[in-house]
N, C-alpha and C positions, 0 to 999 in steps of 0.2 A: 254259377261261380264267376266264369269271365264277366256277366251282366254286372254281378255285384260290385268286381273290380274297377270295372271304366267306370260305372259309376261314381263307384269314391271320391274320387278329385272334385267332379261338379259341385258334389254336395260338401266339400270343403271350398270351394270357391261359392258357393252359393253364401255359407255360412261366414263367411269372412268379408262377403262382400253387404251381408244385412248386418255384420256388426260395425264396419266401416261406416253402412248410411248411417246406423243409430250413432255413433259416436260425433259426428260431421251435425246431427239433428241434436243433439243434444247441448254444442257446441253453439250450436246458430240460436237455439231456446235461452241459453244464457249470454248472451251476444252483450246484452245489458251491463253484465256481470263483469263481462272481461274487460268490457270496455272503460268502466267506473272504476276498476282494477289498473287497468294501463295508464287511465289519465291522470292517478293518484299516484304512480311511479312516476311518472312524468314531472307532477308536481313536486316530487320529492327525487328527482334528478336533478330538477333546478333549482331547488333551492340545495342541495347540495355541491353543484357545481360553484355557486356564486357563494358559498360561505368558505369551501376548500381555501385554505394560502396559498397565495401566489407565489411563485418559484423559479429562479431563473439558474441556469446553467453553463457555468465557463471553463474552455477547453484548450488542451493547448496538445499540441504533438510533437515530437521531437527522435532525433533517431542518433544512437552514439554513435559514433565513429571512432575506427580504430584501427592502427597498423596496417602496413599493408599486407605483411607476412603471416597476420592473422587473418583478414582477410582471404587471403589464398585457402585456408582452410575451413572455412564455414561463412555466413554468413555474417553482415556486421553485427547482428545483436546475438548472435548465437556465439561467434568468438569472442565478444566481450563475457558473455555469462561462463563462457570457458575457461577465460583468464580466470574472472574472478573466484570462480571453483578449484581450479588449480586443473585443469581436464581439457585436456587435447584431443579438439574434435576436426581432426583429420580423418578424410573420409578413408581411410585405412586403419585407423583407428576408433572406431564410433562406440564405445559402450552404451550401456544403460545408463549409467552416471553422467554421461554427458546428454544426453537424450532430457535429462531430469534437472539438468544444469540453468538453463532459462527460468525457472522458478522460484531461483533465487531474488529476483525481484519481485513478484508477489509476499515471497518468504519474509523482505523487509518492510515490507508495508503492512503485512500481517504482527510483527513482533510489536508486543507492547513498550517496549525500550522507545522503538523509532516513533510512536504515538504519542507517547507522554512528552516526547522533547516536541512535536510538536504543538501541545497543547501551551507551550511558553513562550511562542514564538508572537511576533504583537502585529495586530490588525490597527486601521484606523476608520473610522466610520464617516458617516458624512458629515460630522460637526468637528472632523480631525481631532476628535480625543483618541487616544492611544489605549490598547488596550488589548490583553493577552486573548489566543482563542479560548483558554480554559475559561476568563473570567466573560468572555461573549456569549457562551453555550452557557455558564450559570445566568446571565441579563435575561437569554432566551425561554430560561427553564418557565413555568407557568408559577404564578403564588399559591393557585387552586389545588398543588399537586402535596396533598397531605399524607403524610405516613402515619397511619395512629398504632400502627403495630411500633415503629419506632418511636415516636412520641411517648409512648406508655414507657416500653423500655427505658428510655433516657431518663422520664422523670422518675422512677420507679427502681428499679435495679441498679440504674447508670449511676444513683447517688449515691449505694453504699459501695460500687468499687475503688478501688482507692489509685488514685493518680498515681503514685509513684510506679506502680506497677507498668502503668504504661508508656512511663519514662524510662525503664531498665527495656521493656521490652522494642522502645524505639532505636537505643544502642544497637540492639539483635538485630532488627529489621533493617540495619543500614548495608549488612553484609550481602541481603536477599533483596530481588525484584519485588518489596513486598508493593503493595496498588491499596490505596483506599477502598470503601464501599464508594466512594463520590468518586475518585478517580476511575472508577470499574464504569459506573452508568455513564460518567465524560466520556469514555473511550467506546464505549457502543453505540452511544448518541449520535457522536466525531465523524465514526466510523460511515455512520449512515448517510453523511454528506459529501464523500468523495469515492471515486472508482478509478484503478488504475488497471489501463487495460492494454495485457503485451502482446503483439502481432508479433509473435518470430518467424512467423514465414515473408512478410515483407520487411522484418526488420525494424519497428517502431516502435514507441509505448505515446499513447493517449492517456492524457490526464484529465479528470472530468472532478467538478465540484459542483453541489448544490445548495442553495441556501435561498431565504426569502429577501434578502437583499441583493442586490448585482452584485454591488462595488466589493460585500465582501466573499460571492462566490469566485470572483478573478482574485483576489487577494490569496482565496484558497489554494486555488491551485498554482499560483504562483509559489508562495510557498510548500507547498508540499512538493513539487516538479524541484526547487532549488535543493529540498532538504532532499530529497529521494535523489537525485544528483550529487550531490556536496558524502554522501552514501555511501553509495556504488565507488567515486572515485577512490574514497576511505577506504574499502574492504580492495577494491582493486590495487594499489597501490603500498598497501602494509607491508608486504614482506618488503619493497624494494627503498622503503623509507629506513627501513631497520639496517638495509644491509647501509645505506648511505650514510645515517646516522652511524654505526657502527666501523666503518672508513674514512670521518669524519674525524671522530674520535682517536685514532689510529694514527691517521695523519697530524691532527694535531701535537700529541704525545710526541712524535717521533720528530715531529717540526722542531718542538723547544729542545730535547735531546740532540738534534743536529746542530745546533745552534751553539751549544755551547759545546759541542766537541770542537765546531770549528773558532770558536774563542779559543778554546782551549789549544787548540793546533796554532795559531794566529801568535798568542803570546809565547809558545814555547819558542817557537822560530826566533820573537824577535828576543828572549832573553836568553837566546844562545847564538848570537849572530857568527860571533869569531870562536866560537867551537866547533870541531871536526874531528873530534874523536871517536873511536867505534861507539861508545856508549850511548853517546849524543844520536850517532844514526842510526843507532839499531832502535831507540826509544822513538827518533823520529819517522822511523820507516814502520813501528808499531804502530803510533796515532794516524798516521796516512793514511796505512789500511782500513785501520777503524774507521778513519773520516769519509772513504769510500765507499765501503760497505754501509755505513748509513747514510751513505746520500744517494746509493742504488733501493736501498730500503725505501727510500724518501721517495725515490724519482716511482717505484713502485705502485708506491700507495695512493700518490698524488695522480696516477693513472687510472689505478681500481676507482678513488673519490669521483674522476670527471668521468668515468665509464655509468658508474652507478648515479649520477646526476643525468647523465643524454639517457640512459633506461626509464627514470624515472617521469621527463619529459616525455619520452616514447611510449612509456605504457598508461601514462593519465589518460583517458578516454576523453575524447571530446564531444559537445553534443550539439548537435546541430538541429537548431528549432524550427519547423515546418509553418508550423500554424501559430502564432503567436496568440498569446491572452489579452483578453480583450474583456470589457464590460458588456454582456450583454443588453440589449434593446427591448426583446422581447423574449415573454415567459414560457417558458418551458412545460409547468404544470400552474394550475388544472387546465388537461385536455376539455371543455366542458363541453365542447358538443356530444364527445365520444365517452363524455359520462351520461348524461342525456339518454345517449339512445342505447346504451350499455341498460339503463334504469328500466325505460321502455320497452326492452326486449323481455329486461327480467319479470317484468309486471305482467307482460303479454302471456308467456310460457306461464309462469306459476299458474296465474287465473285459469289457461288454459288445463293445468294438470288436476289445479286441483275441481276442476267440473267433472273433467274425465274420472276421475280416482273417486268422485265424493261417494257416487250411488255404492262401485265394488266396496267398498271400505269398508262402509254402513252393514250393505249385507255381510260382510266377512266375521263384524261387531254383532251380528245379531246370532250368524252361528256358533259362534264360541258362548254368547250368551245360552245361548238354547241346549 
């Protein structure tokens, strides 16, 4: 019984190690095989590498800056995602909502609102013609790229529907985020040429664009870093533009009303010069008040106006750019060496597997057969 036991092992090492030599022998017998296998991945690594588009990539980084009493409580890009949430990330106060608060910039670069406005925004290329991203990604799009499912449709069904229809239903769609079918693929296309990437732990957002021309992947993310800024300040800033506008208004109104009360006070004095009678004063001891009270009302409001203008100044975010945009020199993709030998490892392993796998296979096919 003990004999049979120690044994065991050996005779699975024994068994493990003639199927190791056979496998290593079988490997070395089709050496030919792999090799005519690998050097045909090879060749079709490079010719893959040298047909890929060329691709260059431009980047820029930058870090908001904000208050210092914001500061105090979180970090600079964490208290600006704060403001602009409305969430007080005092570290006495830390929810979950503030924790989720930074995401708001992903959040706008993801909505299709903020996509679409920038597909209007205008590029210039190297012969300075002018011209929008939306209509560069159609220049881009291929002619080879045939729809024949929409082709048929269009000429086929698309002739008996009747226009007006889509004229009443274009009124409707002004009220909704409605997106084209073309505006849908512009926007996943768009999407696939830039990345915006947020470090809230050191506080930064890197903007990256990619496109087969330099001039217009720095163009990209110029504009986008402008419009993703010009953003943020928008959503940061809206309540305290409301309240200004709204103290603006206020002030104004109560400016013209002051104005002519004090006409009004102005002419009664001088068309009562040599009266002194109770009447006279007691009317002019009424407008006095009045003229008072609304020139404390006045001097009020004209205080709230210049409060909510220095806030408004104080909570604009400012950004301060790190690494500025630049045209790159050199491309970024294709890696082609590292396609190359990406090819050549795949050629090597497959030939490899499928030598090893061909004989079980076979037999596996002959059992089921049987």
């Amino acid at each position: 019984m003990n004999e049979n036991m120690t044994n065991s092992p050996n005779n699975f090492e024994e068994e493990d190690s003639i199927d190791i030599i056979a496998l290593i022998k079988n490997i070395w017998v089709a050496r030919k095989f792999i090799i005519k296998v690998t050097v045909s991945f090879f060749i079709i690594g490079c010719i893959v590498a040298l047909t890929s588009p060329v691709k260059y990539t431009s980047q820029t980084t930058f870090v908001p800056q904000v208050s210092e009493d914001q500061m105090s409580n979180s970090s600079s890009l964490g208290a600006l995602a704060s403001s602009l949430s409305g969430i007080n990330l005092s570290t006495n106060e830390v929810t979950s909502d503030s924790y989720l608060s930074p995401l708001l910039y992903t959040n706008i670069i993801d909505s299709e609102e903020f996509s679409l406005d920038l597909l209007t925004k205008e590029l210039i290329n190297l012969n300075s013609e002018k011209l929008t991203i939306k209509e560069y990604l159609l220049s881009k799009e291929s002619s080879f790229n045939f729809d024949p499912i929409g082709f048929i449709k269009k000429y086929t069904i698309g002739l008996f529907l009747n226009n007006e229809i889509t004229e009443v239903n274009s009124d409707i769609f002004k009220n909704y985020n409605f997106i084209s079918d073309e505006d849908y693929y512009l926007l996943y296309s768009f999407r696939e040429k830039f990345i915006v990437e947020l470090n809230e732990k050191e506080g930064f957002i890197n903007v990256l664009a990619v496109d087969e021309d330099a001039f217009i992947s720095s163009q990209l993310v110029e504009i986008i870093t402008k419009s993703l800024q010009s953003k943020i300040i928008d959503i940061r800033t809206d309540k305290v533009k409301g309240r200004l506008e709204f103290s603006k208004k206020q002030y104004e109104i109560k400016q013209v009303e002051f104005d002519l009360l004090q006409k009004k006070l102005a002419e009664f004095k001088d068309s009562n010069k040599n009266i002194s009678t109770a009447r006279f004063m007691s009317e002019l001891q009424k407008l006095e008040s009045e003229y008072q009270l609304q020139q404390s009302i006045l001097t009020t409001l004209a205080s709230e106006y210049n409060n909510n203008k220095i806030k408004l100044n104080k909570d604009t975010p400012i950004f301060s750019v790190i690494d500025e945009v630049s045209v790159p020199n050199l491309r970024s993709e294709p890696k082609r060496g590292l396609l190359v030998i990406i090819y050549v490892f795949l050629g090597f392993v497959l030939s490899i597997g499928f030598v090893i796998g061909k004989e079980p296979v076979s037999n596996l096919i002959k059992e089921i057969k049987d």
